[in-house]
C-alpha positions as CSV (number, residue, x, y, z in Angstrom):
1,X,-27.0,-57.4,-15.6
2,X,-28.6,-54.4,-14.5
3,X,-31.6,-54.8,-12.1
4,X,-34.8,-52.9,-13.6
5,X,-37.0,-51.2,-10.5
6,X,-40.2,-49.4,-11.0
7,X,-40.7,-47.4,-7.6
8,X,-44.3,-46.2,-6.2
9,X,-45.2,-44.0,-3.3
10,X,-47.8,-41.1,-3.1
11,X,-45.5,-39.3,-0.9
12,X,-43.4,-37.5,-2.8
13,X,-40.2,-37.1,-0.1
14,X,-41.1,-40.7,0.6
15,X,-40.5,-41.4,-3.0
16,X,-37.6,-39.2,-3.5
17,X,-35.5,-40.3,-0.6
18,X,-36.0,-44.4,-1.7
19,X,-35.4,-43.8,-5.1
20,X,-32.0,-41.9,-4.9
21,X,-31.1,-44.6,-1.9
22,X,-31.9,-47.3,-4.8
23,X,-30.0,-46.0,-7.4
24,X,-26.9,-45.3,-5.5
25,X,-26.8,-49.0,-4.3
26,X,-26.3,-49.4,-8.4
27,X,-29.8,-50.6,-9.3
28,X,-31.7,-49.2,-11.8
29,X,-34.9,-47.0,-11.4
30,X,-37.0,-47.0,-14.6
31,X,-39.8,-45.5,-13.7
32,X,-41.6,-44.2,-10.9
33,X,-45.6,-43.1,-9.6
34,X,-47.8,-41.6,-7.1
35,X,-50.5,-43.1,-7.5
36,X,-51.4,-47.8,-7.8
37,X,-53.0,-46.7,-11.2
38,X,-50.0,-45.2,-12.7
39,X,-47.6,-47.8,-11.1
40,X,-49.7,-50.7,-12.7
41,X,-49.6,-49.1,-15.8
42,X,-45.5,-48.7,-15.9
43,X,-45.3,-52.3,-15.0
44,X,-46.8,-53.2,-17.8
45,X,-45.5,-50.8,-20.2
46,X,-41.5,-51.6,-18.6
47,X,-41.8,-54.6,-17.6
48,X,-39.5,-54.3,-14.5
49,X,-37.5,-56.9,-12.8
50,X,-39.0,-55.7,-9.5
51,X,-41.6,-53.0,-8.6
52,X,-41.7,-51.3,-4.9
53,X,-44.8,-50.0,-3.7
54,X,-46.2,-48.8,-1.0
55,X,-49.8,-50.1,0.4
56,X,-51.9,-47.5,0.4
57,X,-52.0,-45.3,-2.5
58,X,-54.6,-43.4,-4.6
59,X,-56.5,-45.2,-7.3
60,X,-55.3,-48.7,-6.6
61,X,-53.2,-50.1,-3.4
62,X,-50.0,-51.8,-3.2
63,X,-52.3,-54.7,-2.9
64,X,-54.7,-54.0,-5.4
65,X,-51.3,-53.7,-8.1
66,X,-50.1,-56.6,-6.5
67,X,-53.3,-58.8,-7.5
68,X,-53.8,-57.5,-10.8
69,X,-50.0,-58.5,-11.7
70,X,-50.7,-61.9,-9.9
71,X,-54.0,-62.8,-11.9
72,X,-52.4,-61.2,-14.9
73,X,-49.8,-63.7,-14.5
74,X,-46.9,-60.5,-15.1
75,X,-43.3,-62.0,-14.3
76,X,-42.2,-58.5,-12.3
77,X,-42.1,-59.3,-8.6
78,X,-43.6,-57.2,-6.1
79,X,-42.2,-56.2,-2.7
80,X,-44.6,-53.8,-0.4
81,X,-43.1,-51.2,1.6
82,X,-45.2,-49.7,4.0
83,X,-46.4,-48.7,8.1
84,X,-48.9,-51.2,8.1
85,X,-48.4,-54.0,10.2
86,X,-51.8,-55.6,10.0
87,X,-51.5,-59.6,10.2
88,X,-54.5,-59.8,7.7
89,X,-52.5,-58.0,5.4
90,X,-49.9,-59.9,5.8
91,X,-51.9,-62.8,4.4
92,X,-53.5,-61.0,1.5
93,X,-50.0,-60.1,0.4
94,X,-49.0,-64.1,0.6
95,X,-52.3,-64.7,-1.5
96,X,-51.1,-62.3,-4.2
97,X,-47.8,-64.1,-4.2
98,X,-45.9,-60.5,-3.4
99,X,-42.3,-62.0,-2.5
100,X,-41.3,-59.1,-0.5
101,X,-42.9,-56.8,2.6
102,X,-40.7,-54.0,4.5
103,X,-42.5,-52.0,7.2
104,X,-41.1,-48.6,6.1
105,X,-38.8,-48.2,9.4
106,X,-36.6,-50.6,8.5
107,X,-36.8,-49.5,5.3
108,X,-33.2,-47.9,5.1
109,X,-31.9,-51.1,6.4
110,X,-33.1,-53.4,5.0
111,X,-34.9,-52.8,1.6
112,X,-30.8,-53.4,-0.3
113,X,-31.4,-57.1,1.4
114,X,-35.0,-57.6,0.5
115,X,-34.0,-56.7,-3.3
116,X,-31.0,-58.9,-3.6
117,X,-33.4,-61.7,-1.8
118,X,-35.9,-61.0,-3.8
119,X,-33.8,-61.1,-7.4
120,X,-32.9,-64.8,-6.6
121,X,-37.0,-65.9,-6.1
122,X,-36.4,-66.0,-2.7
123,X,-39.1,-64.3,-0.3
124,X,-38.2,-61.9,2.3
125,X,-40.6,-60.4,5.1
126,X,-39.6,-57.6,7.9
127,X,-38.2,-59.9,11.1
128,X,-41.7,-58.4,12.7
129,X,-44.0,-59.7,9.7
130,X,-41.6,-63.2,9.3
131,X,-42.8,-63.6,13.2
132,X,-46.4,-63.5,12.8
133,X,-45.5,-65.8,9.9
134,X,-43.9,-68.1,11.5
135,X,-46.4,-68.4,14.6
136,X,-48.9,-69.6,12.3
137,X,-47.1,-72.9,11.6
138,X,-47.4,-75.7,14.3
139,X,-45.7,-78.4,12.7
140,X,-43.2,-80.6,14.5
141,X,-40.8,-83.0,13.2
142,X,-43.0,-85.6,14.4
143,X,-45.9,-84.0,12.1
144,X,-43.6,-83.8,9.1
145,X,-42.8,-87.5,9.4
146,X,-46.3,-89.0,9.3
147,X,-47.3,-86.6,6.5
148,X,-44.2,-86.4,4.0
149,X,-42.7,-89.6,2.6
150,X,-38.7,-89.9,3.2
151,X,-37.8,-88.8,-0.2
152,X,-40.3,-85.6,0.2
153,X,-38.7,-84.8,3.5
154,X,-35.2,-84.3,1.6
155,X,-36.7,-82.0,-1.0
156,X,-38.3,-79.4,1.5
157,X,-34.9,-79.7,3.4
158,X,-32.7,-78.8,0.7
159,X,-35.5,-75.8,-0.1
160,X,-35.1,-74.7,3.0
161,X,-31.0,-74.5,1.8
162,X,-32.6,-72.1,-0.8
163,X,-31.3,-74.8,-4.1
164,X,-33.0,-74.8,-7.4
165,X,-35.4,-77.8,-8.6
166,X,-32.0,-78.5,-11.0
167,X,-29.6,-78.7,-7.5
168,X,-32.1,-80.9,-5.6
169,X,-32.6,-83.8,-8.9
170,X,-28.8,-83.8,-9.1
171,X,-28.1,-84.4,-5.4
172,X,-30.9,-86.6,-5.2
173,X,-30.1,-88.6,-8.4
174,X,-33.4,-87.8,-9.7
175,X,-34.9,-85.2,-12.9
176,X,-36.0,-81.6,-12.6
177,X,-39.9,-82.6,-13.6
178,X,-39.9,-85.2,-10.8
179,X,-38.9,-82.9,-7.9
180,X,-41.5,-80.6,-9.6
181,X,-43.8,-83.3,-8.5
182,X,-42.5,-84.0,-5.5
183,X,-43.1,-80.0,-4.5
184,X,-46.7,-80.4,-5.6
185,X,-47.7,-83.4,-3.7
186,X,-46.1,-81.1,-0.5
187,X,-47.9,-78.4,-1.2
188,X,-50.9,-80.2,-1.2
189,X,-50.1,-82.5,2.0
190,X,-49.5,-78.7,3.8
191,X,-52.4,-77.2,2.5
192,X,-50.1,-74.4,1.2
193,X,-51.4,-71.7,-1.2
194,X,-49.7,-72.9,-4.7
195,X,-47.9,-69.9,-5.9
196,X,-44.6,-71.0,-6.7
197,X,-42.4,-69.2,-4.3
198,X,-45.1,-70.6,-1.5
199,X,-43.2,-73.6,-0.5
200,X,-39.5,-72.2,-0.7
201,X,-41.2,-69.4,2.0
202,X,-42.7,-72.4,4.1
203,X,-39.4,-74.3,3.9
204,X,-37.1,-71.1,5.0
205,X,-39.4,-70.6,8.2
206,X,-39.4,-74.3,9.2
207,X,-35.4,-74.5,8.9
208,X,-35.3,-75.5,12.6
209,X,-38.1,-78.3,12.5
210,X,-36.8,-79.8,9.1
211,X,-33.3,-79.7,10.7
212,X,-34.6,-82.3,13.6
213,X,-36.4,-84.6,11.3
C-alpha cells in the first residue's frame, strides 16, 4: 500500500528538492504548499498518511498545523523538518504529539528512516534532538522499581522492543484492554504527557535503564 505524503515548505527549492527525493524513494506525494494555511487545508481535504512540514512558514507554523491536527484529533501524522534546534521547541512538538522532527541537515539522510519509523507509530527525533530528549530523563533502574509494579515493568520493556498492545497480552498471557491499562497507570506514575505514542517514545529512550531492571 502506497504511503500518501502531503509536503510543506515556503521555500520553493527547498520544496522541490524533498519532494522529488520522496517520490523517488516510491512514496507518494499528494499534495504540496507554501504556506501552514494551505498545508492545513490539504490535510484535511487528503487526508494523508503523513504530512512534512517545515516550522516556520507563512500563515500558520509547522507547529501551529501540528496543533490544530492534534486538537482536531486528524489521524495524519506529522513530522517537522526544519533548522531550528530550539529545546523549547522540541517540547512543544512532543505536546502536539508530532511523531517525527529532522533538523533539515540531515534531512537527505535521514528523512527515508524517519518516514518508515514514522508509518509503524513509532517516533523518530534527529540524534541531536533525541539527546536533549533523553537528558531530561533521570530515572534509574532503582527508580523504576519502586514506582512500577513487576508486571508494569515487563510492559514498558517490551515497548521499548517496539511490540503492539496485541504482542505484549499474548506474551504476557494477558488481553489487549488490560495492557491498555497497564500503559495508563505508567503514564500516570511518569507524569508523561498522554498522547498515545508518548510512552512507546519514553520506553525507546530508556532502552538501557529498563534493560538493568
Amino acid at each position: 500500500m502506497s504511503v500518501s505524503i502531503v509536503i510543506a515548505d515556503d521555500h520553493p527549492l527547498m520544496l522541490r528538492g524533498l519532494s522529488d527525493f520522496i517520490s523517488s524513494k516510491g512514496f507518494n506525494i499528494i499534495g504540496s504548499a507554501e504556506d501552514g494555511q494551505a498545508a492545513y487545508n490539504l490535510i484535511v481535504k487528503l487526508k494523508p498518511d503523513l504530512a512534512l512540514l517545515d516550522i516556520r512558514m507563512p500563515k500558520m507554523t509547522g507547529l501551529d498545523v501540528a496543533k490544530a491536527c492534534f486538537k482536531n484529533e486528524l489521524d495524519t501524522k506529522i513530522i517537522l523538518i526544519t533548522f531550528d534546534n530550539e529545546e523549547h521547541l522540541f517540547d512543544q512538538a512532543r505536546a502536539y504529539n508530532v511523531y517525527g522532527y529532522i533538523l533539515k541537515e540531515f534531512a537527505v539522510e535521514e528523512i527515508e528512516t524517519c518516514i518508515a519509523h514514522v508509518i509503524e507509530g513509532e517516533p523518530y527525533f534527529s540524534e541531536e534532538i533525541a539527546s536533549y530528549l533523553n537528558a531530561k530523563v533521570t530515572y534509574t533502574s532503582s527508580n523504576l522499581l519502586e514506582m512500577l509494579t513487576p508486571t508494569e515493568i515487563k510492559v514498558v520493556k517490551l515497548l521499548s522492543e517496539k511490540l503492539a498492545n496485541a504482542e505484549i497480552a499474548k506474551q504476557l498471557q494477558s488481553s489487549p484492554r488490560t495492557i491498555e491499562k497497564h500503559r495508563s497507570n505508567i503514564v500516570k506514575k511518569l507524569d508523561l504527557k498522554k498522547s498515545h505514542n508518548e510512552l512507546m517514545l519514553w520506553a525507546n529512550m530508556n532502552k538501557e535503564v529498563l534493560k538493568n531492571t
